[in-house]
C-alpha positions, -999 to 999 in steps of 0.1 A, spaced: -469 -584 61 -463 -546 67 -450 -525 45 -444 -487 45 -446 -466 13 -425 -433 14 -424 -401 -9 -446 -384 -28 -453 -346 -41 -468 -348 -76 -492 -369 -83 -466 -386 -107 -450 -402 -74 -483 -405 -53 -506 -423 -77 -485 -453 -86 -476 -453 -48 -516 -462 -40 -516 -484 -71 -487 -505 -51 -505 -502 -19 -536 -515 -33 -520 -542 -46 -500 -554 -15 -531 -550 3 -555 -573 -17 -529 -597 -29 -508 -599 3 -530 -587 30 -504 -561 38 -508 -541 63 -498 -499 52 -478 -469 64 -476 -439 42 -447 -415 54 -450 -382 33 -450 -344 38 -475 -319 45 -469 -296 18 -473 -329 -8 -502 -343 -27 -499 -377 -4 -513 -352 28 -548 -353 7 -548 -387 -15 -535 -405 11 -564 -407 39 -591 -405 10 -575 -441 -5 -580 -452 36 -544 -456 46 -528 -441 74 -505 -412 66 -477 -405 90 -463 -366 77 -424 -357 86 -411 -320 78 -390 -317 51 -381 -295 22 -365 -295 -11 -322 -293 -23 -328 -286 -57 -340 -254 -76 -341 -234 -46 -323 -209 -28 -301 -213 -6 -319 -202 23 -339 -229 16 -318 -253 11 -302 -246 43 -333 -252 63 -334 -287 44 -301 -297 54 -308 -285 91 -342 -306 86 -332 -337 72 -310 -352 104 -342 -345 121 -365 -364 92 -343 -390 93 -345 -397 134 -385 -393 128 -387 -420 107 -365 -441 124 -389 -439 150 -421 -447 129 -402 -478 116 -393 -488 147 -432 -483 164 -446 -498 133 -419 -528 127 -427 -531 86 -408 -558 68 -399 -536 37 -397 -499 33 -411 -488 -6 -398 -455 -14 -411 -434 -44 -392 -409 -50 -398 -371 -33 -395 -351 -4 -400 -378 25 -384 -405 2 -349 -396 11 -353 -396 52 -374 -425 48 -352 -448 31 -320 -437 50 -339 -445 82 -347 -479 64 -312 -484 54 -297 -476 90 -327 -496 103 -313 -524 84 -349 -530 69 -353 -541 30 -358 -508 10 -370 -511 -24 -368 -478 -47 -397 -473 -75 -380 -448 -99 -408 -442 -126 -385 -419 -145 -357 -422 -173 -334 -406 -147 -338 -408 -109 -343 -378 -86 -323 -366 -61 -337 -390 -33 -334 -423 -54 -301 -412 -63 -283 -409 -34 -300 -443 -16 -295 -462 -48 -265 -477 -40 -276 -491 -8 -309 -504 -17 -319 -539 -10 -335 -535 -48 -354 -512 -72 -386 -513 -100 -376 -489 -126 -400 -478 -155 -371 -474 -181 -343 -491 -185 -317 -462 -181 -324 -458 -151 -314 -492 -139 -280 -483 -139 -284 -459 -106 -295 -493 -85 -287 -523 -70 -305 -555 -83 -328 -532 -100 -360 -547 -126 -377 -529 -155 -416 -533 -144 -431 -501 -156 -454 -477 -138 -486 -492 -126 -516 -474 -145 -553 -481 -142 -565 -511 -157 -589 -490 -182 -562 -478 -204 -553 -514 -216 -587 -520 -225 -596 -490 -247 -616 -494 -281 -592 -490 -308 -601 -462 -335 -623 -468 -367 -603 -456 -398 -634 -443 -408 -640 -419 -381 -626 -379 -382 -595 -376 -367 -589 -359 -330 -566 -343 -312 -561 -344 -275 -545 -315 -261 -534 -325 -220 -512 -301 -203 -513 -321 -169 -538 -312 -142 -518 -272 -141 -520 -272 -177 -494 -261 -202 -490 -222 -210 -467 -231 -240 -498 -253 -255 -526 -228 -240 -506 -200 -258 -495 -219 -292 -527 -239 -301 -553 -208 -302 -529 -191 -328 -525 -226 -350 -561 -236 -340 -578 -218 -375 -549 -231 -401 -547 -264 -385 -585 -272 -385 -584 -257 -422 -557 -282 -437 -569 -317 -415 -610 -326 -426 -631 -329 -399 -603 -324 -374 -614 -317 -340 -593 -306 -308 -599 -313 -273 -574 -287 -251 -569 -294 -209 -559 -261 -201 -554 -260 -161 -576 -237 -140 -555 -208 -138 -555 -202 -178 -583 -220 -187 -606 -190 -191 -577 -169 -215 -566 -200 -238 -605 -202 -243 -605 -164 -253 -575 -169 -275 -595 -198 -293 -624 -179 -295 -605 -153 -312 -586 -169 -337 -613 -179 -360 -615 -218 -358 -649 -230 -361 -663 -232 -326 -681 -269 -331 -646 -284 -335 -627 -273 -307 -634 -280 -270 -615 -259 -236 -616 -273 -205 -596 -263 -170 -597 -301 -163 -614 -334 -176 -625 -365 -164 -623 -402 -175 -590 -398 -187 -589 -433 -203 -621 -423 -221 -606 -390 -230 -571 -412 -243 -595 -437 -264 -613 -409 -284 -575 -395 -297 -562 -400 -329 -527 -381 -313 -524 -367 -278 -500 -336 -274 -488 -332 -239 -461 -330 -216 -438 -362 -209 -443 -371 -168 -435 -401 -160 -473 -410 -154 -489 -397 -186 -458 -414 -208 -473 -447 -187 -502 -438 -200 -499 -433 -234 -482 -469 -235 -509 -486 -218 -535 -470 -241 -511 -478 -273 -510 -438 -286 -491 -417 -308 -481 -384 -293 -460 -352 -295 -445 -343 -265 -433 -312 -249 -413 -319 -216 -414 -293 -193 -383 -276 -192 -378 -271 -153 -386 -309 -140 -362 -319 -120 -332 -329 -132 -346 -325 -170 -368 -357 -162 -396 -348 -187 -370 -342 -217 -353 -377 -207 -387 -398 -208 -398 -381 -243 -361 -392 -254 -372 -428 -246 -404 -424 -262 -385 -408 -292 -360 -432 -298 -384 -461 -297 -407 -446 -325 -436 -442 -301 -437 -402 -298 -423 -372 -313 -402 -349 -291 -403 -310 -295 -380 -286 -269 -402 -258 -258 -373 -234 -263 -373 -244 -298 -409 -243 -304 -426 -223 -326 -464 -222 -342 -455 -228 -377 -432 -259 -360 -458 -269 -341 -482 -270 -368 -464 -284 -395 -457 -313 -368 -490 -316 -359 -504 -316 -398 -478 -345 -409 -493 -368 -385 -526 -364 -389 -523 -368 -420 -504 -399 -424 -531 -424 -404 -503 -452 -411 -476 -437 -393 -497 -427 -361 -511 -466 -361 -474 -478 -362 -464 -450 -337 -495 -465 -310 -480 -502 -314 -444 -490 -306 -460 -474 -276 -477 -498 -264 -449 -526 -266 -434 -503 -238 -464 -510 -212 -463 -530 -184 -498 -543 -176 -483 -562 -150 -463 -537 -135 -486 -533 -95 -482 -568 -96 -445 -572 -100 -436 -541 -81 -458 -559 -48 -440 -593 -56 -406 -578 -52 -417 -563 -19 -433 -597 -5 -398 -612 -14 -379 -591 6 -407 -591 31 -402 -628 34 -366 -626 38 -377 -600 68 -403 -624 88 -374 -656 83 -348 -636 96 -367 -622 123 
């Protein structure tokens, strides 16, 4: 079998991309071709996972001037003949695409290829790419349902996540409660602003509260000023620019506050966790604010709109979890009946079907 994965840019569309890869790989023997763009996090994960990376030159439509977006347009009948040619050197039996830049050109030069394309959509609302191949798709693996509706002979199989956040510890009632504070790898600057100034009052009203902040590299040496000046006691409150072990970090949390990618949401399912969520107001197509909805309605998280937030809201949100332990265990289990543990597994199974079709009409 091979098989060529397509897309990329954040490491929201790259990392379940290698999960797939690895899966089609040890349980199909597949044989893999990454097609992605320079200026993406694929040009780095890629090669280091051990797959070959094939790069193609193309920009973005959305959010951009229109300079830009003129060079894109000008670009993308050229993208489109470079993959063509890949998938025609290469001869795969399905084309996977993720969403991002070099989904679009990718899956057009499946679709004109006459090749099985499957789309992985692992937001609430597709991008740009997924959207305008959806209707031409051989099939799709969607993380929420909504998003179904863009696709042909689409299937709800989540996001794959790492095995590790399914098997975390569960809490001790007994233990002091913590708060994990996880702006994505940039960080947040509404959270590395907002929590120093609510650090002191918050730690004050929640015994034996203590706060764990991802701040990003660029502001994590001035959110750990602003903590350090706002009077909380400094042996309950951590900064870091970025931290490790994630699933480690996700088991020691009483309530996570973070953003809503499609990849941390995963997360937070897998690892069964309450949360407040802040979606980042200039995702693409509102993406963030449309996962947290999901999350919302289902009773898992609660959704605030940075342009509405304040500290006192932000705090007084904050203190009526923590302090109702009832709530935030009923708030993990309708969480985590939203994971997919299966979801690598079923994604690679829908690409060996239409990979079969392939080698029997070949």
């Amino acid at each position: 079998m091979r098989v060529v994965i397509a897309g990329g840019g954040t490491g929201g569309h790259i990392i379940p991309a290698l999960a797939i890869a690895d899966e089609l790989k040890s349980a199909f023997a597949a044989e893999m071709l990454f097609i992605g763009s320079p200026r993406g996090l694929e040009s780095r994960l890629v090669p280091q996972a051990g797959y070959r990376l094939e790069l193609i030159q193309v920009g973005q439509l959305k959010n951009v001037s229109l300079m830009t977006r003129a060079r894109t347009l000008l670009d993308l009948p050229l993208g489109i003949m470079r993959c063509m040619r890949l998938l025609r050197d290469f001869h795969p039996h399905a084309v996977v695409g993720v969403g991002g830049y070099a989904s679009g050109p990718a899956m057009g030069a499946a679709i004109l290829e006459r090749i099985p394309a499957l789309a992985f959509e692992p937001n609430a609302a597709p991008g740009l790419a997924n959207r305008l191949v959806g209707r031409w798709v051989t099939g799709a693996a969607v993380n929420f349902a909504p998003a179904a509706r863009y696709f042909r002979h689409a299937q709800v199989t989540g996001i794959p996540v790492r095995s590790e956040f399914f098997r975390l510890t569960p809490r001790l009632a007994a233990e002091p409660p913590h708060l994990l504070v996880f702006g994505g790898s940039q960080g947040a600057r509404v959270l590395n602003t907002i929590l120093p100034k609510i650090a002191a009052p918050l730690l004050d009203a929640v015994p034996g509260l203590t706060i764990l902040h991802q701040a990003g590299a660029r502001h994590a040496e001035t959110t750990l000023a602003a903590y350090e000046a706002s009077g909380a006691p400094p042996e309950r409150w951590q900064v870091h620019a970025f931290l490790d072990d994630m699933p480690r970090r996700f088991e020691a949390a009483d309530l996570v506050l973070a953003r809503s990618g499609a990849s941390t949401v995963a997360e937070l399912c897998a690892a069964g966790k309450p949360a407040v969520l802040v979606p980042f107001p200039q995702a693409a197509d509102d993406h963030q604010r449309k996962n947290a909805e999901v999350m919302a309605g289902a009773g898992a998280a609660k959704m605030l709109i940075e342009a509405d937030l304040t500290p006192s809201l932000l705090e007084a949100t904050l203190r009526e979890l923590l302090d109702n332990a009832a709530a935030l265990a009923a708030m993990g289990e309708r969480a985590r009946s939203l994971a997919h543990p299966d979801a690598a597994l079923r994604i690679a199974a829908m690409v060996a079907a239409m990979s079969r079709r392939t080698s029997k009409a070949g």
